[in-house]
N, C-alpha and C positions, 0 to 999 in steps of 0.2 A: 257719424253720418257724413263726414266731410272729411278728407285726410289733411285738409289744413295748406296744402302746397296752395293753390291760389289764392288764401283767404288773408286780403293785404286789402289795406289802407287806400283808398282812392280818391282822389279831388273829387269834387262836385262840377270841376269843367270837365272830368274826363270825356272825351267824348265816346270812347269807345262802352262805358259803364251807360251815356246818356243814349246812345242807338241802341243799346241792347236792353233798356229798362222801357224805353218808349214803344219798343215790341214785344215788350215782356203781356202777356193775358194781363189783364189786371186782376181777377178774379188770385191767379197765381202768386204777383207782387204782393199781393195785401196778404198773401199765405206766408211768404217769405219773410215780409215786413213783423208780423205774428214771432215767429221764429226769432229773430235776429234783436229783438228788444225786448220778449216776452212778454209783451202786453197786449193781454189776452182782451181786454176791452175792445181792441180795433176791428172786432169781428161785430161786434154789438153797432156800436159807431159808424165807422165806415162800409160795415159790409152789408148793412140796410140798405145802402144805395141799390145793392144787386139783386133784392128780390123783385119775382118774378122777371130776372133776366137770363134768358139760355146762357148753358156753359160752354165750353168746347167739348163736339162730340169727336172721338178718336178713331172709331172703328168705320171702317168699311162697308162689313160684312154684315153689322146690325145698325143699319138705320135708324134714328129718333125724332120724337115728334121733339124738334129743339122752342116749341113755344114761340108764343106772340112776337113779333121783331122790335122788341123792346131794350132800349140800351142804358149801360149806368151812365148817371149826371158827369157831364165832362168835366166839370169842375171836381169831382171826387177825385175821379179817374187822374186827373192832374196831382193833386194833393196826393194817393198812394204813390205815384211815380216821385212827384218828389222827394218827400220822406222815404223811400225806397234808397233815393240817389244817394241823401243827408246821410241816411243810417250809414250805409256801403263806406262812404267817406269818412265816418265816424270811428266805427269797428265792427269787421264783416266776421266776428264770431260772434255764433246764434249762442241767446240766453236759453233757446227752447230748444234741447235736441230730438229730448224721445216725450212725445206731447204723452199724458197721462189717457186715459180710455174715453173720460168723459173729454175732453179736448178737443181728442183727437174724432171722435163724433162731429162735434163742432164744426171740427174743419174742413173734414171728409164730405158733410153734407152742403157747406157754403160752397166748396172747390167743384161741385158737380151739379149741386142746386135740385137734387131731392134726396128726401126722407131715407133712412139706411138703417133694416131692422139689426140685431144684436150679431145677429152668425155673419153679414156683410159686413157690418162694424171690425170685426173680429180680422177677418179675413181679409178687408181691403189695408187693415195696419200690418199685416203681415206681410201681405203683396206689397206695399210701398216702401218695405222697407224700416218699419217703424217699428216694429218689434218681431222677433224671431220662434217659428214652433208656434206656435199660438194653441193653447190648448192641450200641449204636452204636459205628462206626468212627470213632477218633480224626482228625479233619482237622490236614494238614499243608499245606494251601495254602487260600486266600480264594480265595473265588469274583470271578470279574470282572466287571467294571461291566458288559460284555453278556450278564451272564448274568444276564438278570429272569425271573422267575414272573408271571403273571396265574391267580387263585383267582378261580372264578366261584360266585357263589356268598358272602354277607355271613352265615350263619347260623354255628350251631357249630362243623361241621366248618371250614370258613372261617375264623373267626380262630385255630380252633386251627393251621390251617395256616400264617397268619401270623404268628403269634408265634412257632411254631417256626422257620420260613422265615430271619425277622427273626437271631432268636438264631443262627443258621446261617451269616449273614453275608448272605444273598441279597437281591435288590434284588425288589421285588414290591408288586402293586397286587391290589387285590379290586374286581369288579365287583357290583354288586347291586341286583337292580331295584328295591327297595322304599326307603322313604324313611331306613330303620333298620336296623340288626344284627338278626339276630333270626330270622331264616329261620322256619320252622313258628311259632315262638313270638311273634312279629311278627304274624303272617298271622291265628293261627287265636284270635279271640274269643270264641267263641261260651260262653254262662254255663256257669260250674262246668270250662270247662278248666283240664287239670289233668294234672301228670305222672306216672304210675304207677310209677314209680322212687323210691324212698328218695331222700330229699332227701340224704342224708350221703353218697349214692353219685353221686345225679346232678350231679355239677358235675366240675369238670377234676383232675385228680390234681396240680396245679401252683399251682392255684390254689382250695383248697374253701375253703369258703362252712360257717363256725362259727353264725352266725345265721339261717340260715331260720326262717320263723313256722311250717311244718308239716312234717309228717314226708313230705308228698308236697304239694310244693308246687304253686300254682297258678302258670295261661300266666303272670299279667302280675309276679308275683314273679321268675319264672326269665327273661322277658326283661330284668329291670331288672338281674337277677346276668350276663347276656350282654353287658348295655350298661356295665357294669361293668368288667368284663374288658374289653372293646376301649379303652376310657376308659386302665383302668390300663396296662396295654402298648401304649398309645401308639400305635394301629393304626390307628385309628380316621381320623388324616388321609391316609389311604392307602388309604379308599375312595371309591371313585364311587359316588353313590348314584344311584338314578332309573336305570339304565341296565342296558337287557335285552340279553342276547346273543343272536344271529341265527344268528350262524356260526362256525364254524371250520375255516380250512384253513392245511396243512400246505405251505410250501414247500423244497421237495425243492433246490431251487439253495443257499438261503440256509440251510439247516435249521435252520426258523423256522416259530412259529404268527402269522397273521394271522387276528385276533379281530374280528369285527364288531360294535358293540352298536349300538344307538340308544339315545340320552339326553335325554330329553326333547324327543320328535318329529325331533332329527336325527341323523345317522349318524356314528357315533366309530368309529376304527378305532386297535388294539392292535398290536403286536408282540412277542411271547414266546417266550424258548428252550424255555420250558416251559410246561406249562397244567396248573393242576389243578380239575376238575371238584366242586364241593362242593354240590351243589343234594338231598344227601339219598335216599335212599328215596323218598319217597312226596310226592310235589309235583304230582303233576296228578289235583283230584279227580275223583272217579267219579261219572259224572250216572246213575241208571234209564235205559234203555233201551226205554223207551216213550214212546208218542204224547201228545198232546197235553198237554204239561205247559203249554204258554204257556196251553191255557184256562181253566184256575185264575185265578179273580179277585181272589184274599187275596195274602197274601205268601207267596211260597215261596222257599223259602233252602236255599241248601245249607249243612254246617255251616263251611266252608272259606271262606264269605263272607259267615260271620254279619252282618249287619247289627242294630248296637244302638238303632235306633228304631223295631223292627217292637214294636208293644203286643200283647201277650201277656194282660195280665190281661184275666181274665172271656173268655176266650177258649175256644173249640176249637181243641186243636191234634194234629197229626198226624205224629209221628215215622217215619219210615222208616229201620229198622234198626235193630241191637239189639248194637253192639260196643260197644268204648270211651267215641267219643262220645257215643252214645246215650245210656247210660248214664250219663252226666256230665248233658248235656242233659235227659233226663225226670226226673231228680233235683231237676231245681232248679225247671225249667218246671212239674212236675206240684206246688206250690204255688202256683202263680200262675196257670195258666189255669182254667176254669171243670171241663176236661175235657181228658185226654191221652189219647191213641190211640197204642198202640206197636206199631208192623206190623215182625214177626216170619220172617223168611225163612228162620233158623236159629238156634239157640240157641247160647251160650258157654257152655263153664266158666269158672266164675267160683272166684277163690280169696278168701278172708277175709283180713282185716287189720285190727285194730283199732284203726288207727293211723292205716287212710285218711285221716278226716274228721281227726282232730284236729292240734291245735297244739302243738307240742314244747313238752314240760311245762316249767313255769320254771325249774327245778330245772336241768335235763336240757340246757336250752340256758346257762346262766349256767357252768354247768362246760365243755360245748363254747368257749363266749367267752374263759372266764377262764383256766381250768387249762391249759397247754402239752399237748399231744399227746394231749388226750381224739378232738378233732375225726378226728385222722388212725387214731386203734385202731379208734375206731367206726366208721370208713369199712372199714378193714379186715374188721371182722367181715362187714361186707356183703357183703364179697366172697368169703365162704368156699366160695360154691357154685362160684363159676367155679375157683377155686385145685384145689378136692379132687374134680369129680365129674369120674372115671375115663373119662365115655362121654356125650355127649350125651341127655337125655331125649326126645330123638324117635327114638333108633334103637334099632330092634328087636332084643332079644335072643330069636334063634330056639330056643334052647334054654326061656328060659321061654313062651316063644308054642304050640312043640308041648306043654309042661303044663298051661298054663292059657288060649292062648288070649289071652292079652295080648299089650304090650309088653314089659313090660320091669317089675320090682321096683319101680324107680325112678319109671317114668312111671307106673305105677298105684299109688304111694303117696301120686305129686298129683294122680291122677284122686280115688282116694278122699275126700282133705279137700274136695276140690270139690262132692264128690257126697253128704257127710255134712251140709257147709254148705248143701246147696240143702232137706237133710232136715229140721236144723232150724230155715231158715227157713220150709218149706211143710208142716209136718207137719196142719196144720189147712187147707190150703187143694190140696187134691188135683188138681184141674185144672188150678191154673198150677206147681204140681210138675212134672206131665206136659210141661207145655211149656217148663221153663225145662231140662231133662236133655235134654244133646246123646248124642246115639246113636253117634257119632265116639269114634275114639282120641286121647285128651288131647294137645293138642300138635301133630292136625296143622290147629288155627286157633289164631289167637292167646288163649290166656285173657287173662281180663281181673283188676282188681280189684273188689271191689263196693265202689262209692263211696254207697253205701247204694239203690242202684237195688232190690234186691230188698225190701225193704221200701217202696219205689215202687209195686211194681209191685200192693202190697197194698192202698193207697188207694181209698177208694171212688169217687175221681174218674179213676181211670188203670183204662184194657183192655191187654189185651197178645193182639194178634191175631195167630194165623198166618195166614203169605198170602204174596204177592209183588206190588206197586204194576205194575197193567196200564194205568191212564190214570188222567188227571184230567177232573172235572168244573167248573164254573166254581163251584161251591160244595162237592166233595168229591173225594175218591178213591176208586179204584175198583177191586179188586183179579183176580187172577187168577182167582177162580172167582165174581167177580162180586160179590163183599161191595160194597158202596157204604158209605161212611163220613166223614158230613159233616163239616169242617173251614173253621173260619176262617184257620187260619194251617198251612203245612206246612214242617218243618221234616227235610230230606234228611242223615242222617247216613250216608250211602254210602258213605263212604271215600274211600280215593284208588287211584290205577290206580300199576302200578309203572313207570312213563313211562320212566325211565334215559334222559333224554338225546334224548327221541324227537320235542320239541322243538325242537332246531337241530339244522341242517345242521353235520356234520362231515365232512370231508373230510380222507384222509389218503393216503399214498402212492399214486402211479400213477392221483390221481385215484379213490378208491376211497369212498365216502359209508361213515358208521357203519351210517347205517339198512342196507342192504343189505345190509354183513358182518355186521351182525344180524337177516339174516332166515332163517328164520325166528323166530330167539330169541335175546337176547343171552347171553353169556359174556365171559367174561376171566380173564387170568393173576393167579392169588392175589386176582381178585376187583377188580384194581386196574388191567391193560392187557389191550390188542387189538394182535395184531398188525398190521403195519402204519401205526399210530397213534402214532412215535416221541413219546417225550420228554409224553407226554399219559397225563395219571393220574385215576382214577375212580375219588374217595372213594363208601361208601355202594355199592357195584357188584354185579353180578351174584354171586351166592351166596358173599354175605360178610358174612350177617347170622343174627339167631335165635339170636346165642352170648353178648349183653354188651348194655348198653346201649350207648343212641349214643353217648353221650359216651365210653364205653370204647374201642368199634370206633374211633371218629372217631380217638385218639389215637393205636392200635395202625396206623393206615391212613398218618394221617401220618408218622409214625415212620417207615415203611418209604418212604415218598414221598422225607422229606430223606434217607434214606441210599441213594433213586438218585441224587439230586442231585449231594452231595456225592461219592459214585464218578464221576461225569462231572468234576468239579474235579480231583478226584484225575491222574484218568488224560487227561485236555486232551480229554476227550470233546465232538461237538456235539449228539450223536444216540445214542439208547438206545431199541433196538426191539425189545422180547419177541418168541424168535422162534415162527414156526410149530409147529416141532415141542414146546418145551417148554409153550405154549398148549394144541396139542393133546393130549402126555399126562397136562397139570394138569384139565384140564377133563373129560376121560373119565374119568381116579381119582375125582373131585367125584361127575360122574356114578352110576358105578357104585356108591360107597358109599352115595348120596342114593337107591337104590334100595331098601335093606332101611331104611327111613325111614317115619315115619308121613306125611312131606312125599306121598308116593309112592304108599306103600299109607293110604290119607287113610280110606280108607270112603267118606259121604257126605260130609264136610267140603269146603267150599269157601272162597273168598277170596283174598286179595291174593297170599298166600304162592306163589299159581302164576300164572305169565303165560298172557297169552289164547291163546298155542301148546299149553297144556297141560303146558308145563314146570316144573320147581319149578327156578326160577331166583333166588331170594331165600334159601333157607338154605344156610348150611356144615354138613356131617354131624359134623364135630368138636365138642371143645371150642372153649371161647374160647382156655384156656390153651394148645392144641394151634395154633389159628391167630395167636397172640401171635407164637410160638414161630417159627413160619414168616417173619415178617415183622421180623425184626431185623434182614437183612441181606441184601442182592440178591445173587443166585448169578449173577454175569458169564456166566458158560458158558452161560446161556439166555437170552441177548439179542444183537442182531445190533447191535455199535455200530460207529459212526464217529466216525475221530478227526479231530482242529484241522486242516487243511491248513495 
């Protein structure tokens, strides 16, 4: 759990061990304190002091009722710091590495201070770090030399798929068009990217990351923690770089994938018992939908191919869009160009964080580095929202909608911080109040964080225009109801389209293409197969998202990927085909529940979350902890396979 490099000996003056224990949570200290002596009493003892005392909430985006403002006895609080200090100075190797299940309850529930039924229990020791697979089927036979994997796909989901693959015994190669690991984080440059996810949360549950510089790190920190990982598990010569996939088809004699790419200008050809598709969410971006963009004579960019020699300073410059990146983007551009224009199509909730901008206090990361198992509680606390809320925040509770007219308790307790936060940031400034409050139910677009854009948008050198980009001019754009708004440089934060694959040609039994079994709209079993489509798996899929971050999804997705694998080893399986029926009545439950959803009933809300059919084919209506829960283990009875001849 610790690789041992800082685990040394320390005086009891150290001062740098006594600043960094005296900011240590206490609730955390007495967790580590736990660990580091193995005296499993101090939780009985000491940690009566903390009931009925809130925990640290981590999230943003799910608000909690943190309870009465009731604090533990200072004098406790004192004694764990001490003995904290004592132990450290004593010998900073934990007696406790991998707490046992009942413990580990124990702790999980003092460290967040409620109740955690058996499948959270499960799940949150997985997530933290505390044990691996949870729920996976014991292998009794190795897989055999012709049974290789091809991962398309070099980004996160990707090597998390290889390393597990790897650990599995499987033989497997990754293809990847770009020159580096790195998927999204590779690609997208553009200033001030940056990941909205807690840094203590965004990284792999096998492998976190004790040193991050901020609480939500930036693109080229988290690609260097990717290229990291592929580095340290040894993945990394097992992939092809430079090389795009074209195709894929399924032969039915051999039951086998033959993989097309091209690598650098010529034609490489694969063969795999399996494939697994890792190219993400959102990989193809989204251009405007209007005319003459080429007659723009400046630079125009989209944010997806920033280009870092377009000169900005003393510029006009012209954002289109107002999510994420925009947000990231006019943060930083609107000091540098002379003037920003931010065209506005629709507005976000935005949720507060004080923690965006800044840099994990020194204190805060030297206890992370140095103390045994701060790194993995504090990841835990982050994850209290997915462990404990009972119902997803976009689904409608009709009982409070006929009272009030809402969602849900839940989802209008994060509409409110949203909507409190835009009050007082615009309490003085009425007009762009009016335009920055979405008239939509919370949830059904993505909120964002504010990376200090609302105070952007207060500068006297930044507009923030409603409209929608109808053309360009060779010195301006031009908007829908005619606005003209000159520009030197425009800068497209549009987004991306939900592509899924739309891309290459796949072909799978009987001669069947994806595109076509997906039209008019994709689907798939658990988010992850199509019938028809043996032994081919789709990380990142059709509504199997809006519950976790990626890097959670991506692990829960793989998880269930190796234990179809390994059930084909198992049982001399060549071929594992979801069948029709169990497709069609996993997709119509998905369906009908995504109905009483703000996905569904949206209002005016628009964006990626729905494909251009009109479908909401990108959320699950569950929990995370509900779709975790699904994916531990393939139900044979809903797959049509074939054995070894």
């Amino acid at each position: 759990m610790h690789d041992g490099v800082h685990l040394k000996k320390y005086s009891i003056d150290d001062e740098r061990l006594q600043s960094a224990v005296a900011a240590l949570d206490p609730a955390i200290a007495l967790l580590a304190l736990v660990h580091l002596t193995g005296d499993r009493t101090l939780l009985r003892t000491l940690g009566a002091a903390f009931d009925g005392v809130p925990r640290a909430a981590q999230s943003s985006f799910s608000p909690r009722d943190l309870g009465p403002p009731k604090e533990v006895d200072a004098a406790v609080v004192k004694q764990i710091r001490e003995m904290l200090i004592a132990q450290m100075a004593k010998d900073p190797h934990p007696l406790i590495t991998f707490p046992d299940r009942a413990l580990f309850q124990q702790m999980a529930e003092f460290c967040i201070g409620i109740p955690l039924g058996e499948q959270a229990v499960a799940m949150g020791r997985e997530q933290a770090g505390f044990s691996k697979d949870e729920g996976a089927a014991e292998a009794s036979r190795v897989p055999g030399p012709d049974f290789n994997v091809l991962i398309l796909g070099g980004g996160m989901v990707g090597l998390i798929a290889a390393i597990k693959l790897k650990a599995a015994g499987f033989d497997y190669r990754i293809v990847e068009r770009n020159k580096s690991v790195g998927g999204t984080w590779y690609l997208n440059t553009y200033p001030n990217v940056a990941v909205d996810t807690p840094s203590v949360q965004y990284s792999l549950s096998f492998e976190q990351n004790a040193s991050w510089s901020k609480y939500y790190p930036r693109g080229a920190e988290y690609l260097a923690y990717l290229q990291m990982v592929a580095d340290k598990y040894q993945v990394t010569d097992n992939i092809d770089f430079n090389t795009e996939v074209q195709s894929c088809v399924w032969d039915e004699d051999r039951k086998l994938w033959t993989v097309t790419c091209v690598c650098d200008g010529e034609t490489k050809t694969y063969e795999a018992r399996a494939v697994i598709s890792a190219f993400g969410f959102l990989t193809k971006p989204s251009m405007p939908k209007v005319d003459d963009l080429d007659t723009f004579e400046g630079p125009l960019v989209h944010s997806g191919y920033w280009d870092d020699s377009i000169e900005v300073e003393g510029k006009k410059v012209v954002i289109v869009g107002t999510g994420a990146t925009s947000a990231q983007l006019a943060t930083n551009l609107s000091g540098r160009a002379s003037h920003v224009t931010v065209v506005q199509r629709q507005p976000n909730y935005m949720m507060p964080d004080e923690k965006t901008l800044k840099d994990v206090d020194a204190n805060e990361r030297w206890a992370l580095e140095h103390i045994p198992f701060v790194t993995q509680w504090s990841r835990f606390q982050s994850l209290v929202s997915m462990l404990t809320l009972p119902v997803s925040p976009g689904v409608i509770d009709k009982d409070y909608r006929e009272r009030t007219g809402g969602v849900s308790a839940l989802n209008e307790g994060a509409r409110q911080v949203s909507l409190n936060y835009i009050e007082s940031k615009f309490a003085d400034y009425p007009e762009l109040k009016r335009k920055v409050t979405p008239d939509f139910p919370f949830f059904a677009k993505r909120p964002i964080l504010d990376c200090g854009y609302y105070d952007t948008l207060k500068r006297p050198n930044v507009d923030l225009v409603e409209g929608s980009l109808a053309r360009c001019e060779k010195d301006a754009v031009v908007l829908a109801d005619g606005t003209r708004i000159e520009a030197d440089v425009v800068a497209l934060a549009t987004g991306y389209s939900l592509a899924f694959l739309s891309n290459i040609d796949i072909t799978g039994r009987d001669g069947r293409s994806l595109e076509d079994v997906w039209n008019p709209y994709p689907f798939a079993y658990k988010g992850l197969e199509v019938p028809g489509f043996p032994n081919f798996f789709i990380t990142s899929g059709p509504n199997s998202g809006l519950t976790a971050s990626h890097t959670t999804l991506g692990e829960q997705q793989v998880h269930y990927v190796v234990e179809c694998l390994k059930a084909m080893v198992e049982r001399d399986l060549v071929a594992l085909d979801v069948s029709e029926k169990a497709c069609t009545e996993y997709c119509q439950a998905i369906e009908q529940r995504l109905e009483d959803t703000v996905w569904v009933q949206k209002g005016t809300a628009h964006g990626y979350y729905r494909h251009e059919s009109g479908k909401v084919v990108l959320a699950y209506p569950g929990t995370n902890l509900e779709y975790w829960s699904a994916l531990r283990r393939p139900d044979l009875g809903d797959y049509d396979t074939i054995a070894r001849q």
